[in-house]
Structures are given as C-alpha cells and as structure tokens.
Backbone as CSV, one residue per row, in Angstrom:
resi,resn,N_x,N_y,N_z,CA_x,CA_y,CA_z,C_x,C_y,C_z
1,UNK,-4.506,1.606,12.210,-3.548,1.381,11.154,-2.229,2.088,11.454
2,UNK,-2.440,3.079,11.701,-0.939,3.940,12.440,-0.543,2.877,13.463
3,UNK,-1.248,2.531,14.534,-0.087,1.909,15.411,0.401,0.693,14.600
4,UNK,-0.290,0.236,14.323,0.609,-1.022,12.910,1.940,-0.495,12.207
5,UNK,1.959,0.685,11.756,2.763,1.002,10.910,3.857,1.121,11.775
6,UNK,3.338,1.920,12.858,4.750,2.202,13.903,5.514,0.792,14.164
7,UNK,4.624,0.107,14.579,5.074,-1.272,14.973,5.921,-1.810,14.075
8,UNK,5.711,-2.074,13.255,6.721,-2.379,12.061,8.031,-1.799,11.762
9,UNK,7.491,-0.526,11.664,9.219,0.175,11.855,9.716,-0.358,12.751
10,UNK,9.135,-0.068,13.981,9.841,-0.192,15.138,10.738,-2.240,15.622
11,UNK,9.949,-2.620,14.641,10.505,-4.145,14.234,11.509,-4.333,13.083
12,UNK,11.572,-3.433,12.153,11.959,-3.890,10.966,13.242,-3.266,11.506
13,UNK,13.404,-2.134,11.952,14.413,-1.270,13.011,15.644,-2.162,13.856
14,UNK,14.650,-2.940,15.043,15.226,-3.898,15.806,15.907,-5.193,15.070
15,UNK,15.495,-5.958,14.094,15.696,-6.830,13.561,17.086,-6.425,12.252
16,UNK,16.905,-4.962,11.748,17.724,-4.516,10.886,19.416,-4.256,11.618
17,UNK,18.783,-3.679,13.227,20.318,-3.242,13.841,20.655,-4.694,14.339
18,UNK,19.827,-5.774,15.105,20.529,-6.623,15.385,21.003,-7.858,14.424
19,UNK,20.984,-7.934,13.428,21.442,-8.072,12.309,20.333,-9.743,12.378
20,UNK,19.004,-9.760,12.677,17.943,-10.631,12.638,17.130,-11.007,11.098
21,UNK,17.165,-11.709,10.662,16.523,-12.087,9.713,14.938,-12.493,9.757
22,UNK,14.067,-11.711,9.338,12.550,-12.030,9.039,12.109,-13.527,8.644
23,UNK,11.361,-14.081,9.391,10.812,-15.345,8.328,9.747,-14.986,7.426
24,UNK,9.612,-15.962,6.467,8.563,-15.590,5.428,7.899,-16.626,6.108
25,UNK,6.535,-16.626,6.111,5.498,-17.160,6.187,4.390,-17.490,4.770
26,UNK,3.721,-18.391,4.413,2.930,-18.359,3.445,2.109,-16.846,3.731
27,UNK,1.651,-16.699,2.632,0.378,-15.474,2.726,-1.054,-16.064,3.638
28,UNK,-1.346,-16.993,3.237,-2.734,-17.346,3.924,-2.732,-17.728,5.318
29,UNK,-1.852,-17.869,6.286,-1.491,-18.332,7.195,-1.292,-17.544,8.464
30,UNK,-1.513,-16.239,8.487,-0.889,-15.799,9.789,-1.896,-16.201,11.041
31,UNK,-2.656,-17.233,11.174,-3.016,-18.245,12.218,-2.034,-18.700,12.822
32,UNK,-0.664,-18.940,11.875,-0.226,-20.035,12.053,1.360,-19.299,13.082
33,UNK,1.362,-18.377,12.553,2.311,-17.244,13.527,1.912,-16.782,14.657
34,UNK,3.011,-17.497,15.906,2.596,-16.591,16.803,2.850,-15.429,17.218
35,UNK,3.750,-14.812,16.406,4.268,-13.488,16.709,3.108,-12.741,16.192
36,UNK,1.729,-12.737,15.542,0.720,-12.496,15.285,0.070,-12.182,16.576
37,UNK,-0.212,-12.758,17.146,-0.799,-12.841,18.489,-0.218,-12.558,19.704
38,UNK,1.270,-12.298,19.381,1.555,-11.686,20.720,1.731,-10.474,20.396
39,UNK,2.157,-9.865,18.740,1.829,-8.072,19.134,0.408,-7.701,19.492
40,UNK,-0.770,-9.178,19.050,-1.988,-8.615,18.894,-1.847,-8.074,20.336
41,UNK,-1.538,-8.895,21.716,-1.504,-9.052,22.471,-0.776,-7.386,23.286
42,UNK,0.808,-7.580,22.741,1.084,-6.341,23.375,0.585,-4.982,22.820
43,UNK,0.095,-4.984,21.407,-1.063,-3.477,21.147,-2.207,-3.270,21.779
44,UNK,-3.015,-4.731,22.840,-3.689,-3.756,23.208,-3.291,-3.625,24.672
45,UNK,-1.966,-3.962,25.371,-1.218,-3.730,26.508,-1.083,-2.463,26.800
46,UNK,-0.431,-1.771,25.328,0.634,-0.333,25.032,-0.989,0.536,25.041
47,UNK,-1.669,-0.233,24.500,-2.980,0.658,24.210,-4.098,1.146,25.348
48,UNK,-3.580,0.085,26.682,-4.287,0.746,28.037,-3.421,0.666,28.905
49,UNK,-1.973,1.529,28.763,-1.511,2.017,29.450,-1.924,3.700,29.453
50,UNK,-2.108,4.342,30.472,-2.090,5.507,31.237,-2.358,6.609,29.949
51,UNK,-1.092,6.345,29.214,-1.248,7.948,28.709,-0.674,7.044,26.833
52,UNK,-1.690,6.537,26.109,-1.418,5.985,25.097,-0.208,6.668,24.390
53,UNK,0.680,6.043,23.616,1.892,6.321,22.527,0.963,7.799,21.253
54,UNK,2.142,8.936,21.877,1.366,9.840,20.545,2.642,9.974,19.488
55,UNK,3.730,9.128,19.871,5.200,9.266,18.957,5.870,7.975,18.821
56,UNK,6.524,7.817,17.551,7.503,6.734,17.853,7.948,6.423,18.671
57,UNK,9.148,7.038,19.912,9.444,7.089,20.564,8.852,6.527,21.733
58,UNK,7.437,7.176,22.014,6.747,6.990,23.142,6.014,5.286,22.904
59,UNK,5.837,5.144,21.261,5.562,3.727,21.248,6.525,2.647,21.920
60,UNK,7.886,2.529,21.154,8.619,2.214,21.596,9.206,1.545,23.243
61,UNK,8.979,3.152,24.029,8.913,3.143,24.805,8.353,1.520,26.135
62,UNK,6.690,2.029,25.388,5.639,1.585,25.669,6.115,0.078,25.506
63,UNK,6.079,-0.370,24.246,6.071,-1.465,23.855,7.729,-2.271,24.754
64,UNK,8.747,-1.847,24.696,9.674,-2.341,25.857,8.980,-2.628,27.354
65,UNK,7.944,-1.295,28.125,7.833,-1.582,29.314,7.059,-2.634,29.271
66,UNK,5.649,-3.016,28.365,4.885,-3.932,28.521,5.610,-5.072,28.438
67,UNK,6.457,-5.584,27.176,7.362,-6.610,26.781,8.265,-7.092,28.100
68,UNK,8.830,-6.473,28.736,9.305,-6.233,30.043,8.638,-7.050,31.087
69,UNK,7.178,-6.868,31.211,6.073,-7.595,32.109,5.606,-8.770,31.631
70,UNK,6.052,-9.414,30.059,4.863,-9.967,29.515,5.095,-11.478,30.352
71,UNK,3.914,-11.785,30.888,3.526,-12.924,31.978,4.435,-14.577,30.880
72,UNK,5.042,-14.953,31.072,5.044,-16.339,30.730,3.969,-17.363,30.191
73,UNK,3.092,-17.629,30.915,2.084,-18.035,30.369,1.264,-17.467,29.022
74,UNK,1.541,-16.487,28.625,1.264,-15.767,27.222,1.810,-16.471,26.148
75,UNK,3.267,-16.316,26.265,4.384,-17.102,25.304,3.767,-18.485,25.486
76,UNK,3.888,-18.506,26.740,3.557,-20.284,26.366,2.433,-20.849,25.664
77,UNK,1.427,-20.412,26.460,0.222,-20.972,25.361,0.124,-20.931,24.305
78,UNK,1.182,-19.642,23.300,0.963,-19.416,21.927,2.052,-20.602,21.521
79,UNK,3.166,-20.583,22.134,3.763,-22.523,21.648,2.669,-23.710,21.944
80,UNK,2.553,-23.835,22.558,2.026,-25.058,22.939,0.672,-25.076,21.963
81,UNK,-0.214,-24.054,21.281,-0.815,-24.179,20.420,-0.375,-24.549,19.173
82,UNK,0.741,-24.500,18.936,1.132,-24.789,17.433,0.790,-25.786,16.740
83,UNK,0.546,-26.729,17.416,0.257,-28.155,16.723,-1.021,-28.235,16.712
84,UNK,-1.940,-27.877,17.243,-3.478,-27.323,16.902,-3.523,-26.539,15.696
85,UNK,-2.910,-26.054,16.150,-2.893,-24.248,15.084,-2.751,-24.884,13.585
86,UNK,-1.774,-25.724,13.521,-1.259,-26.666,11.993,-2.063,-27.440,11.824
87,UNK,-2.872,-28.389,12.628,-3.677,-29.301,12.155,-4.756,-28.324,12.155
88,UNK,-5.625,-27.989,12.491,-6.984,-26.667,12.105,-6.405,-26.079,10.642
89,UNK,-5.587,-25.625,10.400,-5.313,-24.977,9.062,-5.458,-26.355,8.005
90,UNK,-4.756,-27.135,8.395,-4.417,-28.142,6.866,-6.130,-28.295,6.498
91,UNK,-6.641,-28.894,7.960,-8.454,-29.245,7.883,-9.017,-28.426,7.123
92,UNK,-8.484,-26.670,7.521,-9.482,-26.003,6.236,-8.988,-25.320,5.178
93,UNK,-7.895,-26.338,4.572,-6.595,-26.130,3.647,-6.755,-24.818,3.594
94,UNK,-5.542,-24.486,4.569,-5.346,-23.134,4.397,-6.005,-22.020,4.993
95,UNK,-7.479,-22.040,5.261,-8.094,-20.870,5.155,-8.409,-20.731,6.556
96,UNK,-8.959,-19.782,7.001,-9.073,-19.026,8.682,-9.048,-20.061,9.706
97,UNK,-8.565,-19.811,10.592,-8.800,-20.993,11.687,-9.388,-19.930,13.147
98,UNK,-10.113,-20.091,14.116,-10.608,-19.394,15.252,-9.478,-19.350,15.794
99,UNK,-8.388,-18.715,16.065,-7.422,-18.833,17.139,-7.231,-17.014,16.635
C-alpha cells in the first residue's frame, strides 16, 4: 500500500507540474485502463531492482530508470488489447474481466 501511495504522488506531482490533466474513468472499470497495468507492470520492475525504493526520491528514481527500459512490446500489447478489453467488460456488464 505504501508503494501505491508513493506512486501517486509521484503522478499526481508529474501531471500537476506538467500542466496534464487526469482522465476519469468509470469506477467499475479499471480492466479497461491501461495505465493500470503498466504501473502494475513497472511496480514489480522498481520492486526487483537491486536495492528496492526506501524514499520518495529513491522511488522516483527507480521508476524513471525502469520507464527508461520499458520494452515496446509492453505498451503495445496493452493497446492492441483494448478492443478485447471493451468487449469482455460490456459481456459481463461491467464487472471483472481476466486481463
């Protein structure tokens, strides 16, 4: 739960200085986000690197060098799922989908 929290700052931070606006998403839906799945993705990156984040800072850090590496094929597959991702949700109006 802490690294969540950091994460957030550390987003709400980036998005606040570069003058980025948040999307809202429905509540029942974060299937349907892929920015869901790619922090899932870079927390557990930051999380087996060497000497884990014990500070903001060092999260931060962390989370730039991995972001830095992140393979292409990551991003992509989480687009190219989208239209799965939307039809699986409507099927179970709304509610969990396996992704």
């Amino acid at each position: 739960m802490i690294m969540h929290d950091l994460r957030a700052r550390i987003v709400e931070e980036y998005l606040e200085d570069h003058g980025l606006e948040r999307m809202e998403w429905p509540a029942r839906s974060p299937d349907l986000n892929p920015i869901e799945h790619l922090w899932d993705y870079l927390g557990r990156e930051v999380a087996a690197l060497n000497s884990p984040p014990r500070s903001l800072h060092e999260l931060k850090q962390g989370l730039l060098c991995v972001r830095s590496s992140l393979p292409i094929p990551v991003s992509d597959n989480l687009i190219n799922s989208m239209g799965n991702r939307c039809r699986q949700c409507i099927q179970v109006r709304g509610g969990h989908i396996p992704y």
